[in-house]
N, C-alpha and C positions, 0 to 999 in steps of 0.2 A: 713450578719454576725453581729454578737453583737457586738458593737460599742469596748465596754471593752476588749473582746476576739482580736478583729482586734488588739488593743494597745498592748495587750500581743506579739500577737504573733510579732506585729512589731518591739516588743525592745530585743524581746528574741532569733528569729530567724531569720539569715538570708535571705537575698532575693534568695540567689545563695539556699538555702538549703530551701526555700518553692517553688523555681523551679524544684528543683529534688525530692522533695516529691510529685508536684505533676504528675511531670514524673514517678514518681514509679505509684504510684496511677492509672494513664492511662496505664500502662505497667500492671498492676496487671489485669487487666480488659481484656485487649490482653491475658495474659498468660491465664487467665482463658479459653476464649474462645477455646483457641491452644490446651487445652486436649480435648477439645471433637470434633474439627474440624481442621483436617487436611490442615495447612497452606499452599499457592500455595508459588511457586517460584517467584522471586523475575523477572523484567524485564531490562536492561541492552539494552540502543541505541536502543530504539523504534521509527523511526520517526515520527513522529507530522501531515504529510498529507502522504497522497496516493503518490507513484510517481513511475513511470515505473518499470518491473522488470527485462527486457531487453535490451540488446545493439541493437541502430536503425543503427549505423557505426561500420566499424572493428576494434576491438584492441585487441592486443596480448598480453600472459603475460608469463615469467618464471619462472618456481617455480624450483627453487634447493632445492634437499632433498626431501625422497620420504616416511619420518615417515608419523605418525598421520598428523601433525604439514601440514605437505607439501599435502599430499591427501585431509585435510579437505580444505582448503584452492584451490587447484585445481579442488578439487571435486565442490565447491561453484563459480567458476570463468566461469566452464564450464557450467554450469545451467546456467547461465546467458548472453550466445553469446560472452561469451570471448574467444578468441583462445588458449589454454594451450597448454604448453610442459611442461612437469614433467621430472629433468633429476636426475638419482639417481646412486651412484657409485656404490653399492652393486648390486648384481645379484639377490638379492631377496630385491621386496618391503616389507614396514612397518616398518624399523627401529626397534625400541625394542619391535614392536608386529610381526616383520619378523620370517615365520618359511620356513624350508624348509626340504629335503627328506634325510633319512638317512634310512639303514637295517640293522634290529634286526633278528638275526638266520632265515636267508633267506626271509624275511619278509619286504614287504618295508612299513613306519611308517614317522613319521612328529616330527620332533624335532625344539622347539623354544629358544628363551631369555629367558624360565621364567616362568614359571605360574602369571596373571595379574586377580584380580577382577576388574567385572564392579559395581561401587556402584549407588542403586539408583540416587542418589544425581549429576551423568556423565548428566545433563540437554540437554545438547548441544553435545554429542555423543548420546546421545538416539535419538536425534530428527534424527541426519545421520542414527539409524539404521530403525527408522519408515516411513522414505523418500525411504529406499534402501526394505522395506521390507524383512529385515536380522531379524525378532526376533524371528523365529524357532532356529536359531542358537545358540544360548541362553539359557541356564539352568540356574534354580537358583539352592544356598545355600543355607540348611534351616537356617543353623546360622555359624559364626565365633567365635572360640576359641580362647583363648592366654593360654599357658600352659607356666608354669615358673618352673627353678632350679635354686635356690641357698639354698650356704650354711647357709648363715644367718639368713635368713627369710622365711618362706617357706607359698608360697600361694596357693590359693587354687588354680584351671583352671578357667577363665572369662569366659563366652557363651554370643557373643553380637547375639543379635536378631533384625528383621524387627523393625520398631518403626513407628508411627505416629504423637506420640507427640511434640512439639517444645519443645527447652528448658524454663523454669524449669524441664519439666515433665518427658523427655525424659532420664535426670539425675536420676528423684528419681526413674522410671521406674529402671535402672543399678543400683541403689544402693538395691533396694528392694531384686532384682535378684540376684546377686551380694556375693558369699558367702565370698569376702575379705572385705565389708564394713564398716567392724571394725576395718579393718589393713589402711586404709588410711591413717590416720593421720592426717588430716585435724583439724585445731579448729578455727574459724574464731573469737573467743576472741580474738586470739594472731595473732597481726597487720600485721606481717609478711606473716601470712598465708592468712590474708583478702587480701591483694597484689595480691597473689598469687591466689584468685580467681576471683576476680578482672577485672586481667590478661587474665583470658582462660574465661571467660562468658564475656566481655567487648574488645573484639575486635573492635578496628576503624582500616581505613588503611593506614590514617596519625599519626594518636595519637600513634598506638602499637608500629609502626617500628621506631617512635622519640623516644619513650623511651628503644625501646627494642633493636632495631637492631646493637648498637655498644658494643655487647656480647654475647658470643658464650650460648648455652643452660648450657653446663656445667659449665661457670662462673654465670651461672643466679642462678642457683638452690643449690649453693655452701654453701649458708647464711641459715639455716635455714625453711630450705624445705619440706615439706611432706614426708616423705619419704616412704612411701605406694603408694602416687600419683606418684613418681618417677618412682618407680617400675614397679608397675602395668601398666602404660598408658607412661609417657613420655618415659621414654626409650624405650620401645620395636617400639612405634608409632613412633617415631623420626626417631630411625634407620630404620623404614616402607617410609620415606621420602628420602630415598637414599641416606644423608647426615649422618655421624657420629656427635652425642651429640657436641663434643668439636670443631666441624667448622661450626656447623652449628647456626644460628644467630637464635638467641631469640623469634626477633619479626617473622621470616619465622615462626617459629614452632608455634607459636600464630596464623596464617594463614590459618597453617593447618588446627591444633584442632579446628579452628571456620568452616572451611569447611568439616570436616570428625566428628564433635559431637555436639558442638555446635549452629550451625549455621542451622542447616537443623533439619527437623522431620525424617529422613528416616529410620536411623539407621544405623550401622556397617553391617547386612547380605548384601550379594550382588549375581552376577551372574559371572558363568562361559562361556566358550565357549564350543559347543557342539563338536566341530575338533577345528584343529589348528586355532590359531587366523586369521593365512595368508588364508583361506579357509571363515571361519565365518566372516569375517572382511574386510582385506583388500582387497579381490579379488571384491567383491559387490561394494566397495568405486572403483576401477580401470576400472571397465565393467561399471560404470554408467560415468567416466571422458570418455572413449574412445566411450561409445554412443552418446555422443556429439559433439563429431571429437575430443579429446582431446588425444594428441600423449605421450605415456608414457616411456620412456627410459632407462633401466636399465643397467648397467655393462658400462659406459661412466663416464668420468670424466673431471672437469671444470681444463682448463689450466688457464687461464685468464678469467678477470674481466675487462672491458674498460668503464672507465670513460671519460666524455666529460661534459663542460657545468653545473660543481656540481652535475652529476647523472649518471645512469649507461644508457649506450648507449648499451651495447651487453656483451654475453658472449662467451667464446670459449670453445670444449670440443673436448675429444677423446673417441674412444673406450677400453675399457680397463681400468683396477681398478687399482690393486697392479703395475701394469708396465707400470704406464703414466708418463712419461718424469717429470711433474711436481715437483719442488724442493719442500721438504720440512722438519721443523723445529723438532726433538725432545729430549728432556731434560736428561739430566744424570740420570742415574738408579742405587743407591746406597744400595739399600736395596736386591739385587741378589749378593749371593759371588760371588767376582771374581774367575775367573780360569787362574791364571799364570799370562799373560800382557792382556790378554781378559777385557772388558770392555763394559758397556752394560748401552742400551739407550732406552726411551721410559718407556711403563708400560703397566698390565693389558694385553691384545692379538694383542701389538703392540710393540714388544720388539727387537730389536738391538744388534749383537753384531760386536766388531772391535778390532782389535790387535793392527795394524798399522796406525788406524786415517788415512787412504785413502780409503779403501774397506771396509762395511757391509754388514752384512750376516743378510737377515729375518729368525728371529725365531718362523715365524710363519705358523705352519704345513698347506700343502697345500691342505689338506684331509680336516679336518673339523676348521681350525684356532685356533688349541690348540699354544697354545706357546712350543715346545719344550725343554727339557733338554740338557746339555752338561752332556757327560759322562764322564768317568775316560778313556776312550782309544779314546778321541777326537769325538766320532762320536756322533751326536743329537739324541735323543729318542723326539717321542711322547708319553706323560704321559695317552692318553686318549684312543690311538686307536691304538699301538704299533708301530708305522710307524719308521724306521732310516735312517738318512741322515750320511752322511761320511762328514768328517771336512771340505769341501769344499759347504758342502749342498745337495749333489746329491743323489738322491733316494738310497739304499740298498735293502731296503723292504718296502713293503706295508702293510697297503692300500693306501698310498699315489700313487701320478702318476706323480707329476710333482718337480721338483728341489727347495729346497730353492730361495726364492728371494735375488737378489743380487744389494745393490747401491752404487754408488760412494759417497765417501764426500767430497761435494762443499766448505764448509768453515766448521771452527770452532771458537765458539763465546763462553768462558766461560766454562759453563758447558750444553751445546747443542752443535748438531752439526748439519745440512743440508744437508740430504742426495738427492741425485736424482738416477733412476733406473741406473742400469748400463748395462740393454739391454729392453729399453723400446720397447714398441711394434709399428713398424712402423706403424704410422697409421696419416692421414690428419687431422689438424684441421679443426672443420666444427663453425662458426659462427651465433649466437643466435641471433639478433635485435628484440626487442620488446618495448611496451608502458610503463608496468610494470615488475619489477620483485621481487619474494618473495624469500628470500633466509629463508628457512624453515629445516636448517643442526642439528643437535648435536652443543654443542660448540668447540668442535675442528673441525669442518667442515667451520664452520663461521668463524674461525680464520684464519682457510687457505685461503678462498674467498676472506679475507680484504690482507691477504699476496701475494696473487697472481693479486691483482688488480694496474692498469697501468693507470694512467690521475689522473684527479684533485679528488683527495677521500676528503671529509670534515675529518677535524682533529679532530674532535669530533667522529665522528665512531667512528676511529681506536681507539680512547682512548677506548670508552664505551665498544668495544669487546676485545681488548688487556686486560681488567679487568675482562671480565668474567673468573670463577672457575670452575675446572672442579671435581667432588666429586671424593672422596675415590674409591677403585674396588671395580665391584659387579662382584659375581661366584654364578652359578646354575650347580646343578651332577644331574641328569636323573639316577636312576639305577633298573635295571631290573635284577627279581628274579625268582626264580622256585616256589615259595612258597606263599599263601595268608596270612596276618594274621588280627587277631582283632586289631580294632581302635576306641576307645568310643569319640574321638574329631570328629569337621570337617575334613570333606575332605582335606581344607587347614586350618592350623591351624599354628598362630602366635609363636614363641618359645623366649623365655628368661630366659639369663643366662647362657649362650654355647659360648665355646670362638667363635665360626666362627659359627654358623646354628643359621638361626633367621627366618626360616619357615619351615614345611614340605608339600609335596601336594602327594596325591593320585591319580595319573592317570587315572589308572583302575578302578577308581569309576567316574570319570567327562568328559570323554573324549572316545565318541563312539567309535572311534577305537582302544582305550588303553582298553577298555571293553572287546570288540568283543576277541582282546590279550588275557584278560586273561581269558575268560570263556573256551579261546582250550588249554589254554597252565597250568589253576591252579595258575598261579603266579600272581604277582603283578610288579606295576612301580612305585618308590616314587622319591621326586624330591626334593630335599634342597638348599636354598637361603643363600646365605651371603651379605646382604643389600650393604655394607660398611665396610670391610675389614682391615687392617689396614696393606699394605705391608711389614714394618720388622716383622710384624708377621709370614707373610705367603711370603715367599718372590718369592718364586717357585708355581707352579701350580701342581707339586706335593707333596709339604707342605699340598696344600689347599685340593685336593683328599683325603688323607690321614686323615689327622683332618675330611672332611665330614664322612667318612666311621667309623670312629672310634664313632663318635659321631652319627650317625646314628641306629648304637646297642645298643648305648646307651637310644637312642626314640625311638624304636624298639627292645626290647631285641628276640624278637621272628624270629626276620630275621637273630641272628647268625647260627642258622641251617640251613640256607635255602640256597642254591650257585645262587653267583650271574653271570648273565648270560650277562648282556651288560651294558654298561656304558658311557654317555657322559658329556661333563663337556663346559660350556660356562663362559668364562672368559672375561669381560668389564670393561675400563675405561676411559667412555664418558657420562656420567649423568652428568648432568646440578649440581653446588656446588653453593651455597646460604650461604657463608661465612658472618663472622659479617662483618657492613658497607659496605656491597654489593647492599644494596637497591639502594639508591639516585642515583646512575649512570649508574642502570640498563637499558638497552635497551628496549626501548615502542615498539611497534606495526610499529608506522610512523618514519620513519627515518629523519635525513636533510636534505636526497637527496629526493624530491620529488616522484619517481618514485621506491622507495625502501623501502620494506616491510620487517620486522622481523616475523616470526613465530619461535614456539618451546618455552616448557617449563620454558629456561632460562629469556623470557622476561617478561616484568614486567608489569603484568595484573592488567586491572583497578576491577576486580572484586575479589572475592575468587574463588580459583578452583585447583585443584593439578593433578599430576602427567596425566594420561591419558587425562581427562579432559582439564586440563591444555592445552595440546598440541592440541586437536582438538581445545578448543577456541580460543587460539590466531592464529591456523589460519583460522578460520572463522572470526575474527577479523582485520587478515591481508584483503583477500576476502573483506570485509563492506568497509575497509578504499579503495580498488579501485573502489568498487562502489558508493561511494560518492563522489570520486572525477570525476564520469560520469555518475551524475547523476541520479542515481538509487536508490529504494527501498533496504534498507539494510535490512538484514537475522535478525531476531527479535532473540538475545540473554537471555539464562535464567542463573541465579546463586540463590546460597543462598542466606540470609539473609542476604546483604552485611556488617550490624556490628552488634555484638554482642550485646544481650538484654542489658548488663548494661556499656554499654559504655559511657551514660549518667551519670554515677558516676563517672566516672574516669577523 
């Protein structure tokens, strides 16, 4: 360099900013390349030599919880001469990809949680489906929509499409595309907005959550914000993250957008299931654990948790769900009017009620787990499937067959109370011993397991899971019509700006046997999501029916002619909550207790990766961390791009 030019720039520029100039520079060279050659994935606990991939001695493991989270994680244990038992409370595996059998006008059909895309970018669920041989199962989308209402501003429909490009390109590709490009609002003159790009292209996984994580999205974005970017992308994608805007923490939603836009070349299209997810999915993941000798156990439940020695020694369980003796904890429910001295506990498809604080009644229908209504002449309706119990709980009519559930209350603490069954189902505890065990629950499953556990627990667990949050309710309506109509969106197509509907899905175009439906019957199946909910909103599940249907003719005006013919409604609140200042104490992978394993969504992954994804990795992560402590070749992990291109600037 010219001797004179070198003095320039040394007096005029700094060192910290002729390093990032010429980090851009070498970036600029990357990005270039990235449009015309498709980036690979990134690698994630590769080990460094060859080492066995098998167990040469026995060891046993148990995995509690039988989602994603728990199958990936068994499925991986079992491949590799570990002895597995998977024990799961519900009757049907998979957790929020579980479907199971219901009939539509004499017809028997598969009703799920939900309508779930797979995005290309699922690395490490792809690789379980190209191990299992599952990718017939699999349809794709040719693209994803977002269709917005409001009154203020009115934008046009998004179409996100396949992509290739890494970002930058992948950006200008959606802006090119893109017929609200002008309503963004973006100006990176003005500083605030440069923040704010900053921000979503400059993901790191220490840097975002230090500055971001101790505030909610909606205090982030409060100052001077996009507001076309709001619009259009963070809100709707937000509440796509099962979390409502105003609990949900900053730096999480930075997490995301680097793992769902940023981060990866893929794009937004992705794939469906060709049947129910429990058929495509979970059943291949279960036949390949039990080819192994891997024991699967459904409709059982964990009494106790036995500690010895700072780790878990065993577990104990019964047969039986709803009527396992097991005591336990749930919270005042103020957002349900009361009816008289009635008083009601719990939330979402797990609700309570009690007059006299000694006796509770479940309100939750025994047909298909709708939450029941209290009437004007004392007796319970189901809002979903007409079933009545009499004020005691006992059948009237059907379709139900069996009795409201009935439990005593043990103590009361505040504003909870402790229930336990009040005719549990006689049945022997049977005892679990093993070398490992993975507890792979939902967060209220984990919370029970640390509540019901007996010996020396490290007092750090119990903190680290007594702090997880549990999100807002999510409700999904199934409705079934006599009628087809025109649809110029996707199949599933993203909605914003409806007080309760933030997706619709097309059945009968994605789902071979919702097909098969309607090519004999003329009609259609549409299916509405409400992400994240907000209980005094909808405090009832017939609130929530209600507002779907209303708002359904509303995105459909063609189905007010049409009779609808069946209806079901899935009402949850157990999705993992990613509250501000939740990060730092979030629960790893490796516990204190040597012998104790996290899986599930809620923990805190060293990579980016979300929702589905999310839960197969961490427990294939769970899986790695038992075979590295015996010695084994660990499962080679893929993600994105683990930080954003200009994280280097921030």
């Amino acid at each position: 360099m010219n001797p004179k030019l070198q003095s320039l720039l040394s007096t005029q520029v700094s060192r910290r900013t002729v390093l990032k100039l010429a980090g851009v520079s070498t970036l600029g060279g990357a990005l270039g390349y990235s449009r015309f050659s498709k980036p690979q994935p990134s690698t994630y606990q590769k080990d460094a030599i060859a080492l066995p991939t098998h167990l040469s001695q026995p060891r046993r493991a148990v995995v509690v919880g039988g989602g994603l989270a728990g199958l990936a994680a068994a499925y991986e244990l079992s491949q590799r001469g570990v002895e597995v038992t998977l024990l799961e409370k519900s009757p049907q595996l998979g957790g929020k990809i579980a479907s199971w059998d219901i009939e539509v006008g004499g017809e028997p059909l598969r009703m799920e949680h939900g309508f779930h895309g797979f995005f290309p970018q699922y690395y490490n669920l792809w690789s379980l489906v190209d191990e299992l041989e599952a990718q017939e199962n699999f349809t794709s989308l040719p693209f994803y929509a977002v269709v917005y209402k409001g009154d203020k501003q009115a934008y046009a429909p998004e179409r996100f499409r396949p992509s290739s490009s890494a970002f930058p390109w992948n950006i200008v590709d959606l802006a090119i595309a893109s017929d609200n490009r002008l309503n963004w609002g973006l100006n990176l003159l003005k500083f605030s907005h440069w923040q704010v790009f900053r921000e979503i292209t400059g993901f790191h996984p220490q840097r975002s959550y230090g500055r971001l994580d101790n505030m909610s999205v909606t205090e982030w974005v409060k100052n001077d914000f996009p507001q076309g970017l709001y619009d259009l992308y963070f809100l709707p994608f937000a509440k796509s993250s099962l979390n409502a805007p105003d609990v949900l923490s900053a730096g999480e939603l930075m997490q995301f957008f680097h793992f769902y836009f940023f981060g990866n070349p893929e794009g937004l299209a992705f794939r469906g299931t060709r049947q129910d997810m429990g058929r495509s999915l979970v059943d291949p993941i279960v036949a390949a654990i039990q080819r192994k000798g891997g024991k699967v156990l459904t409709g059982v439940s964990v009494t106790q948790v036995n500690w010895a020695d700072s780790q878990v020694a065993s577990v104990d369980y019964v047969d039986g769900t709803v009527t396992s003796p097991a005591p336990f904890w749930v919270a005042k429910n103020d957002v349900i009017p009361t009816e008289g001295a009635t008083q009601f506990y719990g939330a979402g498809d797990r609700v309570y009620a009690t007059q006299d604080h000694t006796e509770a009644l479940s309100l939750t229908c025994t047909h298909q787990g709708c939450t029941v209504q209290p009437a004007a002449n004392g007796e319970f309706h189901c809002p979903c499937h007409g079933a009545v119990y009499d004020a005691q709980g006992r059948v009237v009519s059907g379709p139900a067959r069996r009795d409201l559930d009935r439990y005593q209350v043990v103590q009361t603490e505040g504003d909870r109370i402790q229930l336990a069954s009040a005719n549990p189902t006689p049945s022997l505890a049977q005892t679990l011993d093993a070398d490992y065990f993975v507890f792979a629950t939902d967060v209220p499953g984990v919370r029970y397991l640390l509540d019901q556990s007996q010996g020396d627990v490290h007092p750090q667990i119990q903190e680290q899971i007594g702090q997880l949050a549990i999100a807002d309710p999510f409700a999904v309506a199934r409705f079934w019509f006599d009628q087809d109509f025109d649809w110029e969106f996707s199949d599933f197509t993203s909605l914003s700006g409806y007080r309760l509907t933030d997706s619709i899905t097309l059945y009968h175009r994605i789902q071979d046997d919702y097909i098969e439906w309607a090519k004999k019957t003329g009609g259609s199946v549409v299916e509405l999501h409400a992400y994240c909910y907000k209980e005094r909103d909808f405090p009832t599940q017939q609130a929530i029916l209600t507002t779907f249907e209303e708002e359904l003719y509303d995105i459909v005006p063609a189905l007010k002619d049409a009779s609808m013919l069946h209806r079901e409604l899935v009402n949850q609140k157990n999705f993992s909550g990613f509250p501000p200042g939740s990060y730092p104490n979030r629960p790893e992978t490796q516990s204190l207790a040597p012998n104790l394993l996290f899986a599930g969504d809620w923990v805190k992954m060293p990579f980016p990766c979300g929702l589905m994804e999310r839960a197969v990795s961490s427990g294939l992560l769970a899986a790695n961390a038992v075979l590295h402590q015996e010695g084994l070749q660990r499962r080679t992990l893929l993600t994105v791009r683990p930080q954003g291109v200009f994280s280097i600037l921030a």
